[in-house]
C-alpha positions in Angstrom: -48.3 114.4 133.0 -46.4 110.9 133.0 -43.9 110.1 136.0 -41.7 107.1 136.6 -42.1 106.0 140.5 -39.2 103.7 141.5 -37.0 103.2 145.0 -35.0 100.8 147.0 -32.5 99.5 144.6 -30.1 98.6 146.8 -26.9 98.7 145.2 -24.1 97.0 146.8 -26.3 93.7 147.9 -23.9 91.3 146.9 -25.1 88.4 148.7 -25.8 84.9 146.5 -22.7 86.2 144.2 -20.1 85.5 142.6 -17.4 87.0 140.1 -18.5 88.4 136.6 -15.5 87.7 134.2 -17.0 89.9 131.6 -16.8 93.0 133.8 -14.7 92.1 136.8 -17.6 92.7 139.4 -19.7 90.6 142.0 -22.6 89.4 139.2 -24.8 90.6 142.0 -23.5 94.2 141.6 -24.2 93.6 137.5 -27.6 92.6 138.4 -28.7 96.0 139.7 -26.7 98.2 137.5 -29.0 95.9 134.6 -32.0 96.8 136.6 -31.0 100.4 136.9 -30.3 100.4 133.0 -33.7 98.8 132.1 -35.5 101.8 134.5 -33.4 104.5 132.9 -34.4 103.3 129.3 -37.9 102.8 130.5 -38.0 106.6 131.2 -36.5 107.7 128.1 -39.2 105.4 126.1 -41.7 107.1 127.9 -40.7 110.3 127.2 -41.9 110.6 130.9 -42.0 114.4 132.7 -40.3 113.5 135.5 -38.2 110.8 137.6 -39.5 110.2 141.0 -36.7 107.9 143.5 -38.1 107.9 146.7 -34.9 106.8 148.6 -32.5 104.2 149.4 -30.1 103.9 146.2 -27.2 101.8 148.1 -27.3 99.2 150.7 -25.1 101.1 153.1 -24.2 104.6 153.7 -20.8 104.5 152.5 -21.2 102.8 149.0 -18.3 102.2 147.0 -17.3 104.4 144.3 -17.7 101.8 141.9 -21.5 101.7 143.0 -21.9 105.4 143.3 -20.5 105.2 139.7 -23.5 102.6 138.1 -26.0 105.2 139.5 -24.6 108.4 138.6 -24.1 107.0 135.1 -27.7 106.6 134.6 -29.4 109.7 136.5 -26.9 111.8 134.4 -28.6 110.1 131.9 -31.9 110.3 132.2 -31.3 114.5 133.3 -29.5 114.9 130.3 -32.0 113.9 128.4 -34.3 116.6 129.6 -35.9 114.8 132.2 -36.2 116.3 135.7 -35.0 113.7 138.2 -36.2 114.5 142.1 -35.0 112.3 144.4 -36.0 111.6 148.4 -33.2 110.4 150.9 -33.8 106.9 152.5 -33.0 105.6 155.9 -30.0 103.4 153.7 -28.7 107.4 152.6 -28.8 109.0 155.6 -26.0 109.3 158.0 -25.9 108.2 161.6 -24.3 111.5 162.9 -25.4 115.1 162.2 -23.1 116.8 159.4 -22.2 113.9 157.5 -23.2 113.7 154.2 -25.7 111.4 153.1 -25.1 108.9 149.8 -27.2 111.3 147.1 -25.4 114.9 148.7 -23.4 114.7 145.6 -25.4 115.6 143.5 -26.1 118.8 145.3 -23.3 119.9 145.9 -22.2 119.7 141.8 -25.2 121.5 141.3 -25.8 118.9 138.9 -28.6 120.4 136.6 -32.2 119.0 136.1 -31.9 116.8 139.9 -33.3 117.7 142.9 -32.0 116.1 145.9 -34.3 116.5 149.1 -32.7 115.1 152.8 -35.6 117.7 154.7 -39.7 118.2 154.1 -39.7 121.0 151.7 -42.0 121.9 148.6 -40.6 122.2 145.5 -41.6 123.0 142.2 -40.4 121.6 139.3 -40.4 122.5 135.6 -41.7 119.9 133.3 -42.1 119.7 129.5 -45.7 119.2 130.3 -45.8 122.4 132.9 -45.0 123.0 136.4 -45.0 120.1 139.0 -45.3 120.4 142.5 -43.8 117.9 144.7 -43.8 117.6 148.6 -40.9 115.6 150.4 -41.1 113.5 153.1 -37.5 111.8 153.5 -36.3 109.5 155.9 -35.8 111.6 159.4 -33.9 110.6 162.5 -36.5 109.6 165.0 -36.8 112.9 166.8 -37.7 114.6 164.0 -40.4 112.3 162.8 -42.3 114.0 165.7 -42.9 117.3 163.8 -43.8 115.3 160.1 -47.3 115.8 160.8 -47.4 119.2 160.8 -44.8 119.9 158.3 -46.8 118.1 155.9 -50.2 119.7 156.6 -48.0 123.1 156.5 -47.1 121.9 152.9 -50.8 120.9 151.6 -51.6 124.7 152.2 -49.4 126.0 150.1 -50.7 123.7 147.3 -51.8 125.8 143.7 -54.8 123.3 143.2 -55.2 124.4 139.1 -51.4 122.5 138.9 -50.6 118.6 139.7 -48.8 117.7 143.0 -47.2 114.6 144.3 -46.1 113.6 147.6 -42.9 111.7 147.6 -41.4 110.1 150.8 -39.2 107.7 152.3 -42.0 106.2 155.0 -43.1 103.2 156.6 -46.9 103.7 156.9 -49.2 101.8 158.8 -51.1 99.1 157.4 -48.6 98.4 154.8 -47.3 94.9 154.1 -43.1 94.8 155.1 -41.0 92.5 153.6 -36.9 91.7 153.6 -37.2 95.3 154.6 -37.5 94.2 158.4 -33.8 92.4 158.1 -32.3 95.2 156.5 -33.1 98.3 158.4 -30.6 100.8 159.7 -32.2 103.0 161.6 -35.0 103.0 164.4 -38.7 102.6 162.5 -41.5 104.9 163.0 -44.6 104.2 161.3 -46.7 107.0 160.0 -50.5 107.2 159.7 -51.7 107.3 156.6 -54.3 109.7 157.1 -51.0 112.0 157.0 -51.0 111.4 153.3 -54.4 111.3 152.0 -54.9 114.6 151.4 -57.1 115.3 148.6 -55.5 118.2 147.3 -52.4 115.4 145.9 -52.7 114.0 142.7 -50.6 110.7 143.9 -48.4 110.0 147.0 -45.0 108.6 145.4 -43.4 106.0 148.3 -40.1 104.0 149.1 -38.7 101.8 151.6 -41.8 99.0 151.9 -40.1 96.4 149.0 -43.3 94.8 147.9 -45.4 96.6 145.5 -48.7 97.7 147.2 -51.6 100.7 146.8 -52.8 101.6 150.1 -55.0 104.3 149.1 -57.1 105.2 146.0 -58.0 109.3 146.4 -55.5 110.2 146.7 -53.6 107.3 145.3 -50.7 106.7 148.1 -48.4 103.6 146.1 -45.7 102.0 147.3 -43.6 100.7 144.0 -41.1 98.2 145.7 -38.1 97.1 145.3 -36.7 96.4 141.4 -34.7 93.6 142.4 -34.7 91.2 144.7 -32.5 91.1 148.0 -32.7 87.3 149.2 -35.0 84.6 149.5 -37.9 86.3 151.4 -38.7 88.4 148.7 -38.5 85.3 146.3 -42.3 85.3 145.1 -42.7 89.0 144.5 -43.3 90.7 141.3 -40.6 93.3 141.1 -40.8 96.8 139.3 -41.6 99.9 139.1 -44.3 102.4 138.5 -45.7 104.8 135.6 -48.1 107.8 136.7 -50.4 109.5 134.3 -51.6 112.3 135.7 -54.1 114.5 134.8 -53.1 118.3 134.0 -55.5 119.3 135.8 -56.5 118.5 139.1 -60.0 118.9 138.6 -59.8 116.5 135.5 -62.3 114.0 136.0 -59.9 111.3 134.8 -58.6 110.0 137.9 -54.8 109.7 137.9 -53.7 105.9 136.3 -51.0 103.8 137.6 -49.3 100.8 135.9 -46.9 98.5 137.5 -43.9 97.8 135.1 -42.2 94.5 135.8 -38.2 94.2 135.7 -36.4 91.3 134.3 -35.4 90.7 138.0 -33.4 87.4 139.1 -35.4 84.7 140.0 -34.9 83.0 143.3 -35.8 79.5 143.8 -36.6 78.0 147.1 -37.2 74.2 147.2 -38.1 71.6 149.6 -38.5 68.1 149.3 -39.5 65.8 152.1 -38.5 62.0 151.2 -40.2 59.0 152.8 -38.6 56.3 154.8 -39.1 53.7 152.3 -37.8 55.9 149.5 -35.6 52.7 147.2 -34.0 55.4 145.6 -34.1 59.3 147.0 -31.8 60.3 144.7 -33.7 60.2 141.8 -36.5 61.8 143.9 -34.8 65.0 144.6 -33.5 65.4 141.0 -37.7 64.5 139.9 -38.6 67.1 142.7 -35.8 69.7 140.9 -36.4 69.7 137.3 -40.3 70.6 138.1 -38.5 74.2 138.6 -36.8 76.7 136.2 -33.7 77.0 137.6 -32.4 79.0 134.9 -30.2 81.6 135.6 -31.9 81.4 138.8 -30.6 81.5 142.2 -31.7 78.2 144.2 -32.0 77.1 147.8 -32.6 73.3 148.4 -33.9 71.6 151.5 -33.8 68.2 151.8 -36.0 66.6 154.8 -34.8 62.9 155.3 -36.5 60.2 157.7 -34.2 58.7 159.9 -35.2 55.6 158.7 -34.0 56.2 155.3 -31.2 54.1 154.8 -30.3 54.9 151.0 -27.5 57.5 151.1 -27.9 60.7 149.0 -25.5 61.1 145.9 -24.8 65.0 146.1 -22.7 64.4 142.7 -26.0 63.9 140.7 -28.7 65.8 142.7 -25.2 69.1 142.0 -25.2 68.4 138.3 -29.4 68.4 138.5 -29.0 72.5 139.7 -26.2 73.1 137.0 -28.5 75.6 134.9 -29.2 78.2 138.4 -26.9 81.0 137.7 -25.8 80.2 141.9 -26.9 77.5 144.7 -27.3 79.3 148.3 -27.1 76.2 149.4 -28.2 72.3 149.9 -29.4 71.6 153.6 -30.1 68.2 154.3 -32.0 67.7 157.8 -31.7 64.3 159.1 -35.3 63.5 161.5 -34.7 61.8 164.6 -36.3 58.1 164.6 -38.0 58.8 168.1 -38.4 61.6 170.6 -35.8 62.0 173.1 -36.5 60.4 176.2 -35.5 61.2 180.0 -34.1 58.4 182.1 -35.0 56.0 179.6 -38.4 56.1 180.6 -40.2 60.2 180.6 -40.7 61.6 177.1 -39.7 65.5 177.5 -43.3 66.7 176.6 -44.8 64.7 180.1 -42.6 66.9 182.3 -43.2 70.3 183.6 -40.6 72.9 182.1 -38.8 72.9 185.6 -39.1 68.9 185.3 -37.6 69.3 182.1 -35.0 71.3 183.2 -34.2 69.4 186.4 -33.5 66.0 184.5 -31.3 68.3 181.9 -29.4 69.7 184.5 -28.9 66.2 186.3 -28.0 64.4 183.0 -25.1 67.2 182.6 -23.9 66.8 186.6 -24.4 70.0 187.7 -23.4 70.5 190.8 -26.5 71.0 193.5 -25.8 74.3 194.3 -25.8 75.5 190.9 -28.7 74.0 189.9 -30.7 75.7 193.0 -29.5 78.8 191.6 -30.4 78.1 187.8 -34.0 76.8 188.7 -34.6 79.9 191.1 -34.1 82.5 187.8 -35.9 79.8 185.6 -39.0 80.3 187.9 -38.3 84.1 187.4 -38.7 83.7 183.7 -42.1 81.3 183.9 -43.4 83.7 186.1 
């Protein structure tokens, strides 16, 4: 039995972008419809049994209808084609207030045939062209109900028919795992699950989301996160990016272990450079543009940072080192940080690192004429803090 394992798309990050003439949208909004298109056709390709999103197909709860469009486009394509499409709710779906729909509800409330849309543990099976699959859910919870997981899940494993596959799909951050850009874009308060929750050998493969870097964090049963398909900013900048294909065996007892393989996505590249210039640097100019074209920048999105001694006294012509980055497809930006020649000194006479931090904060306070009294008061709580 083949499955597709994919999550965390994202749509609607729209930072690093800019309008798309050809379809009159943020080219960061293209970007992961293009992703979304390349997974879609990956499934029909594949011919696989089943679609597996474990969560978090928007950036925010309320995504646009133009977004909700891009994605509904392609799940009613890859159901139509006969493809059962079950999908997990992510922290990035789910509401902040009980009743409120989350972003995927749609779908279940069309009764749209051939998805399943899961916002609660439950245990489902699902028809497949290669016979019945069963999958557990784990979706994102609000943080009181993560309490009960545990035994909701071990309630599940009981009930599994071990002569069919079953899968685990969930919405989780487990412990031990490697977090990412992730971190910066949460929503809701983390709890971190054991993963001795999920090992349970009666799973043919534990299918996760919300961790964006690609990473297997158990082999029996296999428990794979598949990351993020695109990139959201420059954190996540030297990451593979993709998705995942299962082959599972038809029968658990098989003793062909269940194969995983990492598909890569034509993802857009982010390019982070930094280039530290010397004092006596006759020309740093034509060192920043040597230091840029050892990169592809095509179509690329690229960072520069430019460290420059104080002593440097060539000045920088941004004209030439702008045309250098003219193939990236977007520059986040060109910082240029100017060192200071020496370290600051106190009075003429203390350098900063000699004093005590109340010494320190004394000769501040002085040098900005703080009254007396205030500057009792301020060293008092300062104290506090040391303490």
């Amino acid at each position: 039995m083949k499955l597709l394992h994919t999550a965390d798309l994202h749509i609607g990050t729209t930072n690093y972008s800019k309008f798309d003439p050809e379809t009159g949208l943020e080219s960061r909004l293209v970007d992961f419809f293009k992703i979304l298109d390349f997974i879609a056709d990956c499934a029909l390709r594949e011919k696989v049994d089943a679609f597996i999103f474990a969560g978090d197909a928007y950036k925010t709860r309320d995504p646009s209808p133009t977004q909700q469009r891009g994605f509904g486009e392609q799940i009613k394509r890859i159901a139509k084609a006969g493809i059962p499409v079950v999908m997990v709710v992510g922290n990035h779906d789910t509401p902040n207030a009980e009743g409120k729909a989350n972003t995927l509800d749609i779908y279940s409330a069309l009764e749209i045939d051939n998805v399943w849309v899961s916002r609660k543990p439950e245990f489902l099976n699902i028809p497949t062209k290669s016979g019945n699959l069963q999958v557990l859910t784990a979706p994102w919870l609000h943080k009181e109900d993560f309490k009960s997981i545990g035994d909701k899940l071990l309630s599940m494993y009981e009930k599994i028919n071990p002569k069919e596959p079953a899968v685990l799909v969930g919405h989780l951050e487990v412990a031990g795992a490697q977090m990412g850009s992730e971190k910066g874009l949460a929503i809701a308060n983390e709890v971190t699950v054991p993963i001795t929750l999920l090992t349970d050998r009666r799973l043919s493969y534990v299918a996760l989301g919300h961790i964006h870097k690609y990473q297997e964090l158990s082999s029996n049963p296999q428990v794979v996160y598949c990351g993020s398909p695109e990139r959201i900013d420059f954190g996540e900048a030297k990451e593979e990016k993709g998705f995942v294909i299962v082959d599972i065996p038809q029968s658990p007892k098989s003793p062909q272990p269940t194969a995983c393989q990492f598909i890569r996505t034509p993802a857009r590249p982010f390019v982070a450079i930094t280039i530290d210039l010397q004092a006596d640097d006759s020309n740093p100019t034509a060192t920043v543009i040597k230091e840029i074209g050892k990169h592809n920048l095509t179509d690329a999105i690229v960072r520069v940072i430019i460290n420059i001694p104080a002593q440097c006294e060539r000045e920088l012509e941004m004209d030439k080192i702008k045309k250098a980055l003219s193939g990236a497809n977007f520059i986040a930006g060109i910082s240029r940080n100017v060192e200071r020649l020496q370290r600051q000194l106190l009075d003429g006479q203390e350098e900063v690192e000699r004093l005590t931090p109340i010494e320190a904060l004394q000769k501040y306070f002085e040098s900005k004429n703080y009254p007396p009294a205030k500057m009792k008061e301020l060293e008092k709580y300062a104290t506090k803090i040391l303490d």
